[in-house]
C-alpha positions as CSV (number, residue, x, y, z in Angstrom):
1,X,284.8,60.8,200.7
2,X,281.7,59.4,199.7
3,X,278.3,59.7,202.1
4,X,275.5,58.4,200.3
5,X,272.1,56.5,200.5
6,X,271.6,54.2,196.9
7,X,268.4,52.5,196.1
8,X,268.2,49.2,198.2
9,X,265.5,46.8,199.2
10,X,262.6,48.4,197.5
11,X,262.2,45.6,194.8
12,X,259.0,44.4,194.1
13,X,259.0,42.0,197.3
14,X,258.9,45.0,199.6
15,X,257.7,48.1,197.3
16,X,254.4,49.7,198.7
17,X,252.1,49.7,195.4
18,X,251.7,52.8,195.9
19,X,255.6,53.7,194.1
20,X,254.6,51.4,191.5
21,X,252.6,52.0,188.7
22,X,249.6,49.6,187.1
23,X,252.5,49.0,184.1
24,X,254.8,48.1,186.3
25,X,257.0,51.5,186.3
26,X,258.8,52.6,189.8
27,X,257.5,55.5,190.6
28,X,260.6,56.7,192.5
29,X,262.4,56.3,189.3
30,X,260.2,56.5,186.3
31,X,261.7,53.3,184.9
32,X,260.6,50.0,183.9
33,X,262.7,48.8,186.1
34,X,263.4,48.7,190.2
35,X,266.8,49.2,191.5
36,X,266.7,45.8,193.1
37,X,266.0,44.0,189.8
38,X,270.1,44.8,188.7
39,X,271.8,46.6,191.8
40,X,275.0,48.4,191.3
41,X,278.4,47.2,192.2
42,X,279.4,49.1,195.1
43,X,282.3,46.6,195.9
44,X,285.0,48.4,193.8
45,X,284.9,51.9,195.6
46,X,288.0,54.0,195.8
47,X,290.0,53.9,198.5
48,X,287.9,56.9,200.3
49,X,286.5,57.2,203.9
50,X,282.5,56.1,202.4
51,X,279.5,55.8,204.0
52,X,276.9,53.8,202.8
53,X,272.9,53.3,203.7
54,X,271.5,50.0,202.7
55,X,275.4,48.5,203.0
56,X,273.6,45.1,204.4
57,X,272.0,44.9,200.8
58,X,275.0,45.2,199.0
59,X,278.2,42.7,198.5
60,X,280.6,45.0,200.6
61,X,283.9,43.9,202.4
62,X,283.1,42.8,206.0
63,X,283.4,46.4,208.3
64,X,283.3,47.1,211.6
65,X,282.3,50.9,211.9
66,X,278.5,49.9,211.2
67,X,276.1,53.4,211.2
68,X,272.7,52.3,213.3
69,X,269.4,54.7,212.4
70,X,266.8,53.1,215.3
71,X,263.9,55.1,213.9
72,X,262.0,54.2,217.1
73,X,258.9,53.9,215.6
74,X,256.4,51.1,216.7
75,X,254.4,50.3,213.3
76,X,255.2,48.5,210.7
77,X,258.5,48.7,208.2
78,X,261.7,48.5,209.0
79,X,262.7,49.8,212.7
80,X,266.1,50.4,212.0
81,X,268.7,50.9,208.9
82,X,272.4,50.3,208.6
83,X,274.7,52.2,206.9
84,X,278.1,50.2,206.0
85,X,281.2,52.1,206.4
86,X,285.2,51.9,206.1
87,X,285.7,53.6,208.6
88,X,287.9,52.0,211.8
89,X,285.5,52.3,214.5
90,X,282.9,50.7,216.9
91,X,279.3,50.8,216.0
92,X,277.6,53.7,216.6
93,X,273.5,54.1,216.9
94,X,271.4,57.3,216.4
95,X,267.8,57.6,217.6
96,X,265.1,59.5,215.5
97,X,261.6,58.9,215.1
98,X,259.1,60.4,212.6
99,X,256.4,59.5,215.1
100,X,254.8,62.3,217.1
101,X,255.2,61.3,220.7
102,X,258.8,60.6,220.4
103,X,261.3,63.6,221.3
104,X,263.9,63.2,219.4
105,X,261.6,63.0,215.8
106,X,261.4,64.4,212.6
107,X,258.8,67.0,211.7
108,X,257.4,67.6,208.3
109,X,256.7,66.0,205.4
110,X,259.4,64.0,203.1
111,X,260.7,65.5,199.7
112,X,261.5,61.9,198.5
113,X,260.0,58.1,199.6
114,X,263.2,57.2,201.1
115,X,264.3,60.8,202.1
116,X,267.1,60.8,205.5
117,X,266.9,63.3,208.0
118,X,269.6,65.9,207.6
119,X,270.3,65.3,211.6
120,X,271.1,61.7,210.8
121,X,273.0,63.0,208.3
122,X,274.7,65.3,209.5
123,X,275.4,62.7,212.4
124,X,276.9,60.5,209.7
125,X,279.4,62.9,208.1
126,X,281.1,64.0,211.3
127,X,282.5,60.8,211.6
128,X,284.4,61.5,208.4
129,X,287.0,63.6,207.8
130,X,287.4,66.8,206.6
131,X,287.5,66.9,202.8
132,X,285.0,67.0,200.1
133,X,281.8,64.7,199.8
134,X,280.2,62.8,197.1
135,X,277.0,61.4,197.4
136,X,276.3,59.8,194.0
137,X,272.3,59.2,195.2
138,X,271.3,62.7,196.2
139,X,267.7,62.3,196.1
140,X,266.1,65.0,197.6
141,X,269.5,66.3,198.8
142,X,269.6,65.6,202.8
143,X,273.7,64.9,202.2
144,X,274.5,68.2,200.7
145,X,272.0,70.0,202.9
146,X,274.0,68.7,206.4
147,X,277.1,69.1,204.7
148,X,276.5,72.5,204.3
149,X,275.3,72.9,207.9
150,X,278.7,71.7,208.4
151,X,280.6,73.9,206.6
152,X,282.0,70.9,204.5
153,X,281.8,70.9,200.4
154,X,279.5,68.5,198.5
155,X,279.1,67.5,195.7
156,X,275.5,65.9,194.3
157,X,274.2,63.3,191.5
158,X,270.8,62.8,190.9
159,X,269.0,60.6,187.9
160,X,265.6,62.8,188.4
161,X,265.4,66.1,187.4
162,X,262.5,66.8,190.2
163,X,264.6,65.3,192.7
164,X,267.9,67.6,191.7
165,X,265.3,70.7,191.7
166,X,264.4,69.6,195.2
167,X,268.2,69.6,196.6
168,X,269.0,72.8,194.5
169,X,266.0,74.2,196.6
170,X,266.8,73.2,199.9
171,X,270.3,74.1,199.7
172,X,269.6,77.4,198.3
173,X,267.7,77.9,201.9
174,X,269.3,80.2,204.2
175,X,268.5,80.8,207.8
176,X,269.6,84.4,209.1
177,X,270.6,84.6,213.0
178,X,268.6,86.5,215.2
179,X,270.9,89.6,216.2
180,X,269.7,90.2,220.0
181,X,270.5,93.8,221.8
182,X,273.9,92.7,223.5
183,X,275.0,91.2,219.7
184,X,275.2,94.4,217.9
């Protein structure tokens, strides 16, 4: 199945200048050129369960199981992304914030400018079935990192080397249970 997050509505309309450089170079890709300028075809995907963030910025076939992130966040930017899907189901919405006061938030810094939480994530691919997933827009790896979680396989494509090193890193992270007195 595929479970990924392309590059969508970043162009130069809505790109911070901070990700683009004074000769006009993204700095998310390095390029002369933004993803927006000449987006990819997603309308011929395999016949897969897929998964996809930004869908609403791509020519898909009309869906029903939309994927709702309501980032419950107050300032400005988008407050919510959608993630198109195949999938035959209602819409579903998950709530995460990466502002303090909310309880359901994300701490820490992000890895990449338009990095997902692995909770959504991981929220995301248990809709799927079991099998193997691609995500062909790794980034900083927060697809293969909550497949893992999950136990599921994955499979990763990155353009940027830094970006690859990133996921090798964070999947190469292991956190060892705690072994109380009654567990031994």
């Amino acid at each position: 199945m595929i479970v990924t997050d392309p590059p969508y509505g970043i162009g130069k309309r809505w790109t911070k200048r901070a990700m683009v450089g004074r000769n006009g170079s993204s700095r998310l890709w390095g390029r002369g050129e933004m993803w927006d300028d000449h987006p990819g075809d997603l309308a011929h995907l395999p016949d897969v369960p897929t998964i996809i963030w930004g869908g609403n910025y791509f020519g898909l076939p009309a869906a029903r199981g939309w994927l709702v992130w309501d980032k419950a966040q107050v300032f400005t930017g988008a407050e919510a992304e959608l993630a198109w899907t195949n999938l035959d189901m209602p819409v579903r919405i998950f709530r995460m914030s990466r502002v303090a006061a909310y309880t359901n938030r994300v701490d820490g810094p992000k890895s990449h400018p338009t990095e997902k939480p692995v909770e959504l994530m991981r929220w995301a691919i248990e809709f799927t079935p079991r099998g193997t997933i691609l995500d062909p827009f790794m980034g900083s790896g927060s697809t293969l990192v909550a497949a893992k979680s999950l136990g599921r396989h994955a499979i990763g494509i990155e353009i940027e080397e830094r970006y690859c090193e990133i996921a090798a890193q964070r999947c190469a992270q292991e956190i060892l249970g705690l072994v109380g007195r009654g567990d031994v």
